[in-house]
MARNURO-882726 format. One record per residue: y, x, z of N, C-alpha, C in turn; residue in one letter. Coordinates in nm, 4 decimals, padded with zeros to 6 digits. Layout:
REM MARNURO-882726
- npy,npx,npz,capy,capx,capz,cpy,cpx,cpz,residuo
- Y,X,Z,Y,X,Z,Y,X,Z,A
...
REM end
This chain:
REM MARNURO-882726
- npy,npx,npz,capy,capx,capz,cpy,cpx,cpz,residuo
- 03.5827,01.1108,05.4779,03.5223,01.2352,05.4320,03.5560,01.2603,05.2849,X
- 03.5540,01.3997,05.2565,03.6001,01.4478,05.0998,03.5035,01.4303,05.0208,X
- 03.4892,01.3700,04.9102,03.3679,01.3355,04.8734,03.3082,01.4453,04.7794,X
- 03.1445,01.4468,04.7747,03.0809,01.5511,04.7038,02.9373,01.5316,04.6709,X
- 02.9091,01.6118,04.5299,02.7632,01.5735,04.5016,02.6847,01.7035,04.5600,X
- 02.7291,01.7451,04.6562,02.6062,01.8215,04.6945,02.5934,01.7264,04.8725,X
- 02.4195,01.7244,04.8874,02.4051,01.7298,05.0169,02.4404,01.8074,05.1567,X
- 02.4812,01.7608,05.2861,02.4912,01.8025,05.3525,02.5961,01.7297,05.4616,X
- 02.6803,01.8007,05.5792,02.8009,01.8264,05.6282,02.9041,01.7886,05.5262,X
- 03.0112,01.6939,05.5822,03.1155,01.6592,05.5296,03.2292,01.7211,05.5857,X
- 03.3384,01.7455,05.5440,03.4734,01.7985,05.6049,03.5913,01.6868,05.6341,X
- 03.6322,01.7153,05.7489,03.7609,01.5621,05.7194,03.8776,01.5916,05.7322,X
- 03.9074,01.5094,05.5879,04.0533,01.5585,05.5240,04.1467,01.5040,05.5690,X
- 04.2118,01.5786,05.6372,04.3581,01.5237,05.7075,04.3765,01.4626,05.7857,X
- 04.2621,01.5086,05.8569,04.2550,01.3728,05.9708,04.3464,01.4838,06.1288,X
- 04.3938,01.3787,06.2260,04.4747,01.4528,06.3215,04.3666,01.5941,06.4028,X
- 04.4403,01.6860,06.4029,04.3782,01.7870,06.4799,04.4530,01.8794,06.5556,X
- 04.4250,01.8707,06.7422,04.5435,01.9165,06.8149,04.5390,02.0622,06.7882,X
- 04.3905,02.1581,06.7654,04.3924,02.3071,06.7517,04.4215,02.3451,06.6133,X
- 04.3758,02.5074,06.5841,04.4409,02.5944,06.5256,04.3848,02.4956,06.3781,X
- 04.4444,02.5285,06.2563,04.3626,02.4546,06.1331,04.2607,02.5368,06.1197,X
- 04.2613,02.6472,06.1351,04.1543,02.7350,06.0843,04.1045,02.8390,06.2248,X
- 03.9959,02.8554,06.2275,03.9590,02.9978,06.3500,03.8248,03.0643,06.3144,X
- 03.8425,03.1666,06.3295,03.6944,03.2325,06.3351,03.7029,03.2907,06.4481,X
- 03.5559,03.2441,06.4813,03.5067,03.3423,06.6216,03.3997,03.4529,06.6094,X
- 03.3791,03.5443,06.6669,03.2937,03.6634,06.6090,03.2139,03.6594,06.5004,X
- 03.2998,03.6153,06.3874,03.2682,03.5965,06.2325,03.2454,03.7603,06.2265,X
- 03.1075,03.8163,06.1546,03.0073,03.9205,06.1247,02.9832,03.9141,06.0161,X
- 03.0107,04.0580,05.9107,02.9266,04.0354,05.7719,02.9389,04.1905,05.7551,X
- 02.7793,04.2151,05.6750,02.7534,04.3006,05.6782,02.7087,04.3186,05.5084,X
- 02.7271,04.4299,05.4304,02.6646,04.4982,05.2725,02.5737,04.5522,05.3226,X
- 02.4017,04.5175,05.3128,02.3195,04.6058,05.3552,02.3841,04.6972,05.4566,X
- 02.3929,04.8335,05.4830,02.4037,04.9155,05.6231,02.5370,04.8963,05.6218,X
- 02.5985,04.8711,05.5682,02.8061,04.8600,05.5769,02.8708,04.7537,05.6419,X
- 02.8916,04.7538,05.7793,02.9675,04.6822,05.8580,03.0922,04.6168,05.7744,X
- 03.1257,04.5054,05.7113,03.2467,04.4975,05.6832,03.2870,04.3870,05.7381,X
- 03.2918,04.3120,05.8394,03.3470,04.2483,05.9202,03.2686,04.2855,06.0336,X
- 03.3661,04.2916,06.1652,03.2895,04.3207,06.3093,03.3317,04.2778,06.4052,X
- 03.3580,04.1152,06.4942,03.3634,04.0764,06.5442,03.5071,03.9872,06.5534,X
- 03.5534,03.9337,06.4139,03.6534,03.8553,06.3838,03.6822,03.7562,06.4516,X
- 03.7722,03.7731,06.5337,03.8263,03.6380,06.5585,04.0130,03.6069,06.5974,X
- 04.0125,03.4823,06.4903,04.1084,03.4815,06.4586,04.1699,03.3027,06.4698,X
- 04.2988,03.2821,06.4846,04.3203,03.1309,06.4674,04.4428,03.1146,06.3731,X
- 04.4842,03.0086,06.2965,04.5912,03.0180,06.1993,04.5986,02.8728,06.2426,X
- 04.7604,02.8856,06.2644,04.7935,02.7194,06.3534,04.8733,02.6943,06.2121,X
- 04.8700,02.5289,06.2291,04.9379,02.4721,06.1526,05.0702,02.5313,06.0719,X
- 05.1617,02.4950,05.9760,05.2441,02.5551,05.8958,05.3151,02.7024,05.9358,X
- 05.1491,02.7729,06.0038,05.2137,02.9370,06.0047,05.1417,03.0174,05.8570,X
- 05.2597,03.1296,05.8098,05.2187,03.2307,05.7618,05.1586,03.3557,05.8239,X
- 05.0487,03.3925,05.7668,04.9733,03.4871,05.8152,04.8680,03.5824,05.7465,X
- 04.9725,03.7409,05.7508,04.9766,03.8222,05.6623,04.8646,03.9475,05.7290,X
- 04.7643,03.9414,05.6498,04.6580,04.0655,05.6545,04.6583,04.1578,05.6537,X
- 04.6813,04.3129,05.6606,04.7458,04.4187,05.6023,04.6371,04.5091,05.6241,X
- 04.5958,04.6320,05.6167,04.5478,04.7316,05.6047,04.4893,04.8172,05.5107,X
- 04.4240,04.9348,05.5221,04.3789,04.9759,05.4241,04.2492,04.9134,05.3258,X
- 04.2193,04.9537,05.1922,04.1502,04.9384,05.1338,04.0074,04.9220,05.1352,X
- 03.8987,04.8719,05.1728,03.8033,04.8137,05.2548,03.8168,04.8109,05.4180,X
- 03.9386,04.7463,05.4655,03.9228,04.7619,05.5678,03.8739,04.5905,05.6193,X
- 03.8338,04.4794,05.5135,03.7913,04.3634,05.4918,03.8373,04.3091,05.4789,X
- 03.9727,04.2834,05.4492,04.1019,04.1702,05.4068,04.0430,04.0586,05.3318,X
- 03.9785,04.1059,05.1811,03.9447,03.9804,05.0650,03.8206,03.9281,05.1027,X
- 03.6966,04.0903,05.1598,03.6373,03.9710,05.2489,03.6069,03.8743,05.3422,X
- 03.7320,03.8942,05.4444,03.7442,03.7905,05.5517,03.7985,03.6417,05.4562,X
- 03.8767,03.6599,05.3390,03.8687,03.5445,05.2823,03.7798,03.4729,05.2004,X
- 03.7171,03.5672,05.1918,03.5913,03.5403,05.0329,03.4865,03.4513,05.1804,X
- 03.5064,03.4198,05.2869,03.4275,03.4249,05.4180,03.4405,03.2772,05.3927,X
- 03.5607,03.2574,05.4016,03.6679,03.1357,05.5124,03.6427,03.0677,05.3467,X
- 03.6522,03.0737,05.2702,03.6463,03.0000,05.1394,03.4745,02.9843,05.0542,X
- 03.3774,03.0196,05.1744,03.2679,03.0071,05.1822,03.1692,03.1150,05.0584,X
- 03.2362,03.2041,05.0155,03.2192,03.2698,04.8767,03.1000,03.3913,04.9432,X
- 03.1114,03.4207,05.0410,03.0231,03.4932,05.1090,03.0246,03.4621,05.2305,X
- 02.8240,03.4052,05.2695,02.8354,03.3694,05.3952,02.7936,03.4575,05.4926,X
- 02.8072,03.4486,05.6443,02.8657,03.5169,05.7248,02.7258,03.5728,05.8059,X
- 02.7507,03.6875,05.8676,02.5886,03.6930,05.9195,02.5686,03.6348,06.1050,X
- 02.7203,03.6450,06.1578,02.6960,03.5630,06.2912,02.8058,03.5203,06.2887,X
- 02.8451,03.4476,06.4305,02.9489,03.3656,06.4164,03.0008,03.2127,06.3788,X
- 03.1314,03.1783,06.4075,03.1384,03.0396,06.3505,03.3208,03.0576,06.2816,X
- 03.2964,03.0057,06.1592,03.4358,02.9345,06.1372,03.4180,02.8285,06.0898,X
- 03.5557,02.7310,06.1656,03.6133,02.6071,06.1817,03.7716,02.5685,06.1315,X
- 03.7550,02.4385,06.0830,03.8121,02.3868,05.9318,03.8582,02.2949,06.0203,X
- 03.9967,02.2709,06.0996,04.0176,02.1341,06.1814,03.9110,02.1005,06.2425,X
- 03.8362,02.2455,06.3200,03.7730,02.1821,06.4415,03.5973,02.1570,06.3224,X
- 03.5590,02.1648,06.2656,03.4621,02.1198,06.1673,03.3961,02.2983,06.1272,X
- 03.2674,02.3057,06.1621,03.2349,02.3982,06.1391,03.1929,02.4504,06.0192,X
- 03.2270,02.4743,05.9069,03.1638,02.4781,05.7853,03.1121,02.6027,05.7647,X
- 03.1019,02.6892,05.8454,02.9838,02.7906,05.8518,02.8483,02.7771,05.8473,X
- 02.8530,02.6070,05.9075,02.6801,02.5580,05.8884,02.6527,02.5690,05.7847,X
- 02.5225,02.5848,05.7712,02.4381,02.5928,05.6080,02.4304,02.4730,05.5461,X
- 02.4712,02.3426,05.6430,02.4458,02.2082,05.5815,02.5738,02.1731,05.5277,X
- 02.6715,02.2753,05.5730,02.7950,02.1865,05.5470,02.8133,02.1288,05.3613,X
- 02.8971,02.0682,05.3454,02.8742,02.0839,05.1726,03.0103,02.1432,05.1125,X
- 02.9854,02.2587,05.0595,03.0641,02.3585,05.0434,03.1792,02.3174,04.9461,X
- 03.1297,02.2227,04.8629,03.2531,02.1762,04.7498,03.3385,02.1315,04.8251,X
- 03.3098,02.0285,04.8879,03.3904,01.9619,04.9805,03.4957,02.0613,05.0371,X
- 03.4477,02.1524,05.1299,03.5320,02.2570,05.1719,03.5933,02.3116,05.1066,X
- 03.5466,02.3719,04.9754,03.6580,02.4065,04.9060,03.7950,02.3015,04.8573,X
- 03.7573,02.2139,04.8274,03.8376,02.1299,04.8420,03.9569,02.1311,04.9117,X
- 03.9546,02.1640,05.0363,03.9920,02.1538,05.1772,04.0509,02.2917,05.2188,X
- 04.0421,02.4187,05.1163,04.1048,02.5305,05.1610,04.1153,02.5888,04.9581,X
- 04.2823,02.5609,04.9288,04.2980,02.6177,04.8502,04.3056,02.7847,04.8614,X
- 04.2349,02.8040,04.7364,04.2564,02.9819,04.7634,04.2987,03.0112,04.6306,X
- 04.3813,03.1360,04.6121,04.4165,03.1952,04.5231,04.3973,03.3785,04.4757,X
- 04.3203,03.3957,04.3834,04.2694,03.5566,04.3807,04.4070,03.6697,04.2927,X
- 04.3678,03.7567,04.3375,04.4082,03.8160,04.2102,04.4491,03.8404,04.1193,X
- 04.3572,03.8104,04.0284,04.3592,03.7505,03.8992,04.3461,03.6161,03.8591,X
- 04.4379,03.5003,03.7764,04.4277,03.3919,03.7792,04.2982,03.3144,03.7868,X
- 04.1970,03.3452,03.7117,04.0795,03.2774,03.6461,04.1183,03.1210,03.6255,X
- 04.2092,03.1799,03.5271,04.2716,02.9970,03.4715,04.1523,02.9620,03.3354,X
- 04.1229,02.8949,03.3105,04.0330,02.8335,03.1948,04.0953,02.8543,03.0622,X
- 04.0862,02.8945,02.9472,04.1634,02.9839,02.8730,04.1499,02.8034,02.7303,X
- 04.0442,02.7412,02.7722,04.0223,02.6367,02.6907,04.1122,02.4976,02.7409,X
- 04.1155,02.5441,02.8604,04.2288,02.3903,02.9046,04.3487,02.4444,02.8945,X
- 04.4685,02.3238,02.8900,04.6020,02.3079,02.8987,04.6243,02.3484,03.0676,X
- 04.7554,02.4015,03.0591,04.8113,02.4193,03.2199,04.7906,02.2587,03.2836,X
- 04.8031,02.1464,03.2119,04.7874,01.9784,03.2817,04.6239,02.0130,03.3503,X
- 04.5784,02.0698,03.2660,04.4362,02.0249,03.2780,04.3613,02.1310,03.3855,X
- 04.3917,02.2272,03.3508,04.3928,02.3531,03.4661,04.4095,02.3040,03.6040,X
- 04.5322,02.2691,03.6546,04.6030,02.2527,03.7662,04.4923,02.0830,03.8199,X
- 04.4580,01.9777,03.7573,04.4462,01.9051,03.7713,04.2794,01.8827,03.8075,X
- 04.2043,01.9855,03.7514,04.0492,01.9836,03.7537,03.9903,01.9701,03.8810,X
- 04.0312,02.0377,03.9864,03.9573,01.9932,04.1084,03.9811,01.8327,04.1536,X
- 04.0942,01.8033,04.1269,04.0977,01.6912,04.1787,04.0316,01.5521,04.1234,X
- 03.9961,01.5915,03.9910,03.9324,01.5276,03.9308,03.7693,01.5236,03.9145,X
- 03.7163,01.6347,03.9594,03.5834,01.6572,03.9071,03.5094,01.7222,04.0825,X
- 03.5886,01.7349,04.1559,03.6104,01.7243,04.2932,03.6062,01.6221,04.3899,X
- 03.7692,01.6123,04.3981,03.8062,01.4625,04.4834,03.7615,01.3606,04.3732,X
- 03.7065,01.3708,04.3087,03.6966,01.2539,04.2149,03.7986,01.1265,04.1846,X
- 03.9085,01.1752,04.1578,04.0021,01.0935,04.1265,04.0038,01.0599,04.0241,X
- 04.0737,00.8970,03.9989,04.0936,00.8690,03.8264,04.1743,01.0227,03.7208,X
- 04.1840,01.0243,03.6474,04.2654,01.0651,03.5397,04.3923,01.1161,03.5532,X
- 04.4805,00.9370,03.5385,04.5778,00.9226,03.5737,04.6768,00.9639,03.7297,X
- 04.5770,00.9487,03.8437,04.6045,01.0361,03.9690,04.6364,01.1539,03.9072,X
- 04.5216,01.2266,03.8815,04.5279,01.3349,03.9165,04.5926,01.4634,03.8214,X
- 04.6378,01.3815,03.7205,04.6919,01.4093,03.5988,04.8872,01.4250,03.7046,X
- 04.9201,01.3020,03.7473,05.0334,01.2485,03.8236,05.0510,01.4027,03.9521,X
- 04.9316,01.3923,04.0258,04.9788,01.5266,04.0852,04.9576,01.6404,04.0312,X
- 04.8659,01.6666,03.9186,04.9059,01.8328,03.8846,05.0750,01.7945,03.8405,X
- 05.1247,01.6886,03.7699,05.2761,01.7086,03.7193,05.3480,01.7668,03.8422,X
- 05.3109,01.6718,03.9711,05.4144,01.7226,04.0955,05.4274,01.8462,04.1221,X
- 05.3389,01.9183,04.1419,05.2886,02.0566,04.1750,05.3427,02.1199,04.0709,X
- 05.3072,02.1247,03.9536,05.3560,02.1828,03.8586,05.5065,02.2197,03.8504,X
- 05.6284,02.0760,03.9401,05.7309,02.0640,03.8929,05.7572,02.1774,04.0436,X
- 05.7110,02.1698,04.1558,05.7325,02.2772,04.2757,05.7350,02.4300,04.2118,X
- 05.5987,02.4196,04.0917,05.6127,02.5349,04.1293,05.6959,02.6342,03.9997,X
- 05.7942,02.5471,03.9534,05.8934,02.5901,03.8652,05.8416,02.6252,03.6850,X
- 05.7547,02.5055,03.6606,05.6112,02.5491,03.5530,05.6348,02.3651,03.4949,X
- 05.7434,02.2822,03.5515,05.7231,02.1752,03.4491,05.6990,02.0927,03.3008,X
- 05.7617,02.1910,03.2574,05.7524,02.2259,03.1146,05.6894,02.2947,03.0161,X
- 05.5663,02.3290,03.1596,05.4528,02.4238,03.1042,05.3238,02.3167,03.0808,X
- 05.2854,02.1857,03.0983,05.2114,02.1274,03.1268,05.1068,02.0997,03.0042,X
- 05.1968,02.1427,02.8807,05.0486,02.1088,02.7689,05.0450,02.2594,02.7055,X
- 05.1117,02.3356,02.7903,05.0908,02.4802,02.7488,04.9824,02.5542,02.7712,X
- 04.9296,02.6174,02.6941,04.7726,02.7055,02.7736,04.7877,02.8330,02.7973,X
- 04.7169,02.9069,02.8758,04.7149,02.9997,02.9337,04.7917,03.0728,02.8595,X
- 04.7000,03.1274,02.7961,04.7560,03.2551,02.7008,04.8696,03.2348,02.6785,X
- 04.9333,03.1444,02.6588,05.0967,03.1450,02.6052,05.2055,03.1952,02.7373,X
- 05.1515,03.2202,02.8461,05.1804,03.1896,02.9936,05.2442,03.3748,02.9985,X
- 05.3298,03.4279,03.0590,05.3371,03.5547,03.1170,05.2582,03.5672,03.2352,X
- 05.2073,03.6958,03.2830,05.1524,03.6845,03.4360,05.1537,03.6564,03.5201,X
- 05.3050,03.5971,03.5470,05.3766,03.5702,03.6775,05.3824,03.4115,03.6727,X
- 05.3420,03.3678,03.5181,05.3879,03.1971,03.5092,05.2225,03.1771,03.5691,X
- 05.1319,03.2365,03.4921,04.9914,03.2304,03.5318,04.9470,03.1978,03.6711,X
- 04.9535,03.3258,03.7289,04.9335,03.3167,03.8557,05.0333,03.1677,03.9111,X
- 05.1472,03.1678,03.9245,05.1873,03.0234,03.9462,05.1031,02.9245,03.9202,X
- 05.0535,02.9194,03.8427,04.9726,02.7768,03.7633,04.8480,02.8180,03.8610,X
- 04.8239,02.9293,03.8847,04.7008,02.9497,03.9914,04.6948,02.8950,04.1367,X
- 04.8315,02.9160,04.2166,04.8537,02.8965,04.2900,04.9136,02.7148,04.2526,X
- 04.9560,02.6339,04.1719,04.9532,02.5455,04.1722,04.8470,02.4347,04.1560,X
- 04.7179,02.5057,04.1072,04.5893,02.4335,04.0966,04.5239,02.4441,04.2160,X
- 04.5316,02.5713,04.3385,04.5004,02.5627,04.4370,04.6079,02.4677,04.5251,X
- 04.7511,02.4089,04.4853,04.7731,02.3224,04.5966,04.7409,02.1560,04.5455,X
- 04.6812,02.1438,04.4510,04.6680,02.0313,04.3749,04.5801,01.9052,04.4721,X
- 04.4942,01.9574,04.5191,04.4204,01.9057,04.6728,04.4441,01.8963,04.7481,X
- 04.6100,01.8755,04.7851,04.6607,01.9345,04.8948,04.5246,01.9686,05.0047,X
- 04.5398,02.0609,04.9995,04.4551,02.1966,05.1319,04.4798,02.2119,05.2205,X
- 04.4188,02.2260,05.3604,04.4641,02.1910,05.4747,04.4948,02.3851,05.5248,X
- 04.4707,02.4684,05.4173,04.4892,02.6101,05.4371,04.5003,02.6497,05.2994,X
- 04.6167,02.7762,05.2720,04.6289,02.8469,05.1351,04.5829,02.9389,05.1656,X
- 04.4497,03.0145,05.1080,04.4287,03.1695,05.0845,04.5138,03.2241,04.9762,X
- 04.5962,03.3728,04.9940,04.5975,03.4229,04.8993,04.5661,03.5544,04.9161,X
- 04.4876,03.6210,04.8210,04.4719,03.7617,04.7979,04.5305,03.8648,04.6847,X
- 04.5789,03.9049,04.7802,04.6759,04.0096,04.6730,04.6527,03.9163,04.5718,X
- 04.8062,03.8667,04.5771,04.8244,03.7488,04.4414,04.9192,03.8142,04.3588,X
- 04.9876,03.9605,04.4144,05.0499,03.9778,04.2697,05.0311,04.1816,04.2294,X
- 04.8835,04.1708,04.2923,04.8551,04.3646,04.2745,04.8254,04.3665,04.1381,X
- 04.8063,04.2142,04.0411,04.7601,04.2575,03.9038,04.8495,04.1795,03.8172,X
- 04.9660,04.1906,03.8849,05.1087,04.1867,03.7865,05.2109,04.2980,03.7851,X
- 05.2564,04.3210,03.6389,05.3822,04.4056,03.6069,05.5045,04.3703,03.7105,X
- 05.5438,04.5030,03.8076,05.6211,04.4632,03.8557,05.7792,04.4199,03.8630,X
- 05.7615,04.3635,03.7484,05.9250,04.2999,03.6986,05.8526,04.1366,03.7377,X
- 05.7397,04.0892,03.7520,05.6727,03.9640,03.7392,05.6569,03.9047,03.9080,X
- 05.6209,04.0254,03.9944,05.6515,04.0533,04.1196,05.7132,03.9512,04.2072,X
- 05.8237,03.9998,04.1659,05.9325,03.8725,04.2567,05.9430,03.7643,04.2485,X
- 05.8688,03.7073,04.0795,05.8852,03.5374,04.0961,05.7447,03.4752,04.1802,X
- 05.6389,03.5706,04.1652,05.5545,03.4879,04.2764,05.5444,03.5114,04.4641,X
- 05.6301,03.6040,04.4775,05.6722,03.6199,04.6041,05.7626,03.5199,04.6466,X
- 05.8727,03.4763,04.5627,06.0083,03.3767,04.5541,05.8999,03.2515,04.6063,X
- 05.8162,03.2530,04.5386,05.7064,03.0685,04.5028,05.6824,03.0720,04.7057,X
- 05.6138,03.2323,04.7215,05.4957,03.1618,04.8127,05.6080,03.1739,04.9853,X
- 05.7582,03.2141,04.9178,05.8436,03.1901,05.0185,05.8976,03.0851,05.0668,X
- 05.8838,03.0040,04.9299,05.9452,02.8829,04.9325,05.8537,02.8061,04.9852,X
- 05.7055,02.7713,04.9460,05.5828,02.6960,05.0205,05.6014,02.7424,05.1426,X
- 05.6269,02.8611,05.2009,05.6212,02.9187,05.4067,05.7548,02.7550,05.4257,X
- 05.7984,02.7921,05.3213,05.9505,02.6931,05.3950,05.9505,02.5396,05.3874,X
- 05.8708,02.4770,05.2917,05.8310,02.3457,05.3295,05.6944,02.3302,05.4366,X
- 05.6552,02.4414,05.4435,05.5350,02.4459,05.5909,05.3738,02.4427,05.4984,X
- 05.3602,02.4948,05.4672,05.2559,02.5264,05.3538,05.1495,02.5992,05.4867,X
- 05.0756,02.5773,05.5303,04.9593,02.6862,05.5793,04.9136,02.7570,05.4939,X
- 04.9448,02.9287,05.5358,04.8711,03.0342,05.4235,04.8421,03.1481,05.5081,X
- 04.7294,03.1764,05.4958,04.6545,03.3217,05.5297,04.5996,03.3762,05.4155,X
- 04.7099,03.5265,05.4255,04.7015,03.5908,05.2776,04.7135,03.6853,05.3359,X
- 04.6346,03.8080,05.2212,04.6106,03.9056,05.1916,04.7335,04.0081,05.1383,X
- 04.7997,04.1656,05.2015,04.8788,04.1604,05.0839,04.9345,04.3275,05.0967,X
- 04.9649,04.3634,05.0245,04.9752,04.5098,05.0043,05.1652,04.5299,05.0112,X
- 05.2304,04.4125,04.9688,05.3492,04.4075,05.0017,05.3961,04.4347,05.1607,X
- 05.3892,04.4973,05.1799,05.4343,04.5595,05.3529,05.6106,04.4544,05.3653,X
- 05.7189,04.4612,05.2789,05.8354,04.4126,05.3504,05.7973,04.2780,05.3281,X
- 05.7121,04.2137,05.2128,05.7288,04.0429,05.2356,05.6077,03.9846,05.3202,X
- 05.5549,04.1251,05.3597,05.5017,04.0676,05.5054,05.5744,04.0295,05.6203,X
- 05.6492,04.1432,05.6230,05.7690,04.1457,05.7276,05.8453,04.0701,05.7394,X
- 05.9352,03.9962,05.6366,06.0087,03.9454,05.6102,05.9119,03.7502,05.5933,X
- 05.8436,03.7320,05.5647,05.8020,03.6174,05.5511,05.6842,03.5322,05.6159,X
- 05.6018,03.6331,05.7138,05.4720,03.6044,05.8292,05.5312,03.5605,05.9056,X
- 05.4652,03.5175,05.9854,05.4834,03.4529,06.1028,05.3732,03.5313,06.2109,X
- 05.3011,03.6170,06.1826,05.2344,03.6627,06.2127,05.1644,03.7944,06.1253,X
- 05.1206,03.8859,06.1475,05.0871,04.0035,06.1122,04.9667,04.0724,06.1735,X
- 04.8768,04.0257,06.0858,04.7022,04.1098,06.1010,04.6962,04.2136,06.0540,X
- 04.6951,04.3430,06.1898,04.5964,04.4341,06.1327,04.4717,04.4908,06.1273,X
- 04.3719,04.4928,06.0036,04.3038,04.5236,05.9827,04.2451,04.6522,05.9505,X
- 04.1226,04.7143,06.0640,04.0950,04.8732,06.0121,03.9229,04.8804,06.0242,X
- 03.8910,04.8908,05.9641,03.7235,04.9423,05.9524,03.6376,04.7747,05.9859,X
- 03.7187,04.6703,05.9334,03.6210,04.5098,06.0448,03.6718,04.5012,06.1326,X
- 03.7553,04.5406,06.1839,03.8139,04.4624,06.3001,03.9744,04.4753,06.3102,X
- 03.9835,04.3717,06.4030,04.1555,04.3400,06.3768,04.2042,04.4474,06.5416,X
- 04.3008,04.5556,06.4286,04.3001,04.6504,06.5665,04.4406,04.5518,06.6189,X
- 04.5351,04.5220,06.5758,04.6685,04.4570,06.6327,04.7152,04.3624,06.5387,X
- 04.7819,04.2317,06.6161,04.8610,04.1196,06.5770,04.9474,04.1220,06.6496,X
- 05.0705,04.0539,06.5799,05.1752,04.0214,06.6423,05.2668,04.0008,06.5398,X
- 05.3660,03.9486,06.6056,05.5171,03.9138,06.4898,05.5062,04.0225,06.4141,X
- 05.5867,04.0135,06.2841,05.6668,04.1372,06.2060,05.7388,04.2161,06.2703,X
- 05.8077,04.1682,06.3346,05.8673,04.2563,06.3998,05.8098,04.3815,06.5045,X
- 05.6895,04.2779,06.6002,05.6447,04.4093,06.7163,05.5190,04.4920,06.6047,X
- 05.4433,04.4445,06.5091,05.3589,04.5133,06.4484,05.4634,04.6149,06.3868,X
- 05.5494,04.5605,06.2540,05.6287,04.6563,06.1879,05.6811,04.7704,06.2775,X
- 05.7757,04.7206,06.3992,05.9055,04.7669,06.4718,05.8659,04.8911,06.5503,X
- 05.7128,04.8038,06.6486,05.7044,04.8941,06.7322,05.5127,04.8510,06.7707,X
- 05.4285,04.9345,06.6699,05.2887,04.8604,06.6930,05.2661,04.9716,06.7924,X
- 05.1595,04.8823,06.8548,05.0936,04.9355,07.0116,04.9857,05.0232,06.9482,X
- 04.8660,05.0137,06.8646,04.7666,05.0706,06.8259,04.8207,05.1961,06.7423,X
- 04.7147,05.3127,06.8092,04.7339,05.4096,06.7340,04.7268,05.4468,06.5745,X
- 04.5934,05.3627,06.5230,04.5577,05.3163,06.4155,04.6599,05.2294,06.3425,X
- 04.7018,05.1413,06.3820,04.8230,05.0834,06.3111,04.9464,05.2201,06.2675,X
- 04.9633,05.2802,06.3581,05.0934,05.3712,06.3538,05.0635,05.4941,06.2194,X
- 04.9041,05.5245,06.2197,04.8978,05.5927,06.1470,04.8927,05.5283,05.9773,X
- 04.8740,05.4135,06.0161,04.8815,05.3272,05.8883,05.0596,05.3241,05.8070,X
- 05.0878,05.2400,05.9015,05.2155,05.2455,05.8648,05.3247,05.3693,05.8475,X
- 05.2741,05.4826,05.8961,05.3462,05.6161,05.8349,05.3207,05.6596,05.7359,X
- 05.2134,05.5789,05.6716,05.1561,05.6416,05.5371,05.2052,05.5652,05.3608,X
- 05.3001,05.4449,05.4444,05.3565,05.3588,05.3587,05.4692,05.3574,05.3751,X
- 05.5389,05.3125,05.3145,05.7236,05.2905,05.3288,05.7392,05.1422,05.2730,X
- 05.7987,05.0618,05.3731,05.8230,04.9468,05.3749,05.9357,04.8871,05.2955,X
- 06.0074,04.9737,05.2584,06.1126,04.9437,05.1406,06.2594,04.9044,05.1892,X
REM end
C-alpha cells in the first residue's frame, strides 16, 4: 500500500490488474440545480490515450477534478486498478499519489527550485529519503527535456518549460494514470508545440493519459480513443478516425462543424 498520514482505504500501487486502470460507472455530479455530470461511464485501459473533447461546460475538467478526487461525486463508483476510491474512507493522498494530474496552469511553487518542485510528492507523499527522490525528479526531468533546469526556479522558466516541469512533477510517482487538462490553453502559441511534442512522446513509451483538450488535430492524431462530451454525458466514442471521419451522433456533427481541425 502507498503510504499516508491520513486515515482510511489504501490504494495499491502497481500491483497486477487484468481490467481497465481506471473506470467510472454512473459517476453523477451535480452544482446545486446544474447537472454537470450525468451518468458517466467510462474505462481507460492500460497505455491508452484518451482525448475528451467538447464544448465549454460540457464537464471535461470536471470529470477530472472527479477521478483526481478534487470534487466528490454525488452517485456512482470510480475505480483505481479495480480499488474504489470514491469511498469516503479511501485516503485521498494516497490516491493522488496514484493518478498524476496536470492543470492548466502550472501551480509550480515559485519558492522551490525545479529539483525541488518535481521531487515534493515523492518525498512528503511516498515518503521517500531525499536522495531517492531527489534521483527521480533528475530522471523525469532528463525525459522531459528540462535537465539542466534542475536548480532553476520557476520564474526563470518560459511557459512551455513550466508546464513541462508540471507535467514532470506529476510523473515523478510514477502514476498508474496521467490527467491532463487543457495543458496548453494558457500558453503563447509559439510554446504550444513543445508541450504537445512531450505528451506525444509519453503516448509512445505507453504513459496512461486521460486528457482534456481543445486541440481537435492532436486529438486526432495522438488518442487512441476520442470522448465526446455534451451537456454530462458522453454522446460518442470511438477512434479518431470514426469520431473525427465519420461521427454517428448528431450532436457530435454539429460540434465538429463549428471547429476546423487544421
Amino acid at each position: 500500500m502507498i503510504g499516508s498520514t491520513r486515515r482510511g482505504r489504501g490504494v495499491a500501487a502497481g500491483r497486477p490488474h487484468d481490467g481497465p486502470v481506471l473506470r467510472l460507472e454512473g459517476v453523477r455530479k451535480a452544482f446545486g440545480d446544474v447537472t454537470v455530470l450525468d451518468g458517466i461511464d467510462l474505462d481507460v485501459e492500460r497505455d491508452e490515450v484518451v482525448a475528451l473533447i467538447g464544448a465549454s461546460g460540457s464537464g471535461k475538467s470536471t470529470l477530472l477534478r472527479t477521478v483526481n478526487l478534487l470534487e466528490t461525486i454525488d452517485d456512482g463508483r470510480i475505480l483505481l486498478r479495480g480499488d474504489d476510491i470514491s469511498d469516503p474512507r479511501v485516503r485521498v493522498d494516497a490516491v493522488r499519489a496514484a493518478i498524476g494530474v496536470v492543470f492548466q496552469h502550472y501551480n509550480l511553487f515559485p519558492h522551490l527550485s525545479v529539483l525541488d518542485n518535481v521531487a515534493l510528492a515523492s518525498r512528503h507523499v511516498l515518503r521517500q529519503p531525499r536522495a531517492e527522490a531527489e534521483a527521480r525528479a533528475r530522471e523525469v526531468l532528463e525525459r522531459v527535456g528540462l535537465g539542466d533546469k534542475a536548480s532553476a526556479y520557476p520564474d526563470r522558466l518560459s511557459g512551455g518549460q513550466q508546464q513541462r516541469v508540471a507535467i514532470a512533477r506529476a510523473l515523478a510517482p510514477r502514476p498508474a494514470v496521467l490527467l491532463l487538462d487543457e495543458v496548453t490553453s494558457a500558453l503563447d502559441p509559439e510554446l504550444v508545440g513543445e508541450v504537445l511534442d512531450l505528451v506525444r512522446t509519453l503516448k509512445e513509451v505507453g504513459t496512461t493519459i486521460l486528457m482534456a483538450t481543445h486541440e481537435m488535430a492532436f486529438a486526432r492524431d495522438v488518442a487512441d480513443r476520442v470522448v465526446f462530451l455534451d451537456r454530462g454525458r458522453i454522446a460518442e466514442q470511438g477512434t479518431p478516425q470514426q469520431v473525427f471521419g465519420a461521427p454517428r451522433a448528431e450532436r457530435t456533427r454539429e460540434f465538429l462543424a463549428r471547429i476546423h481541425l487544421g
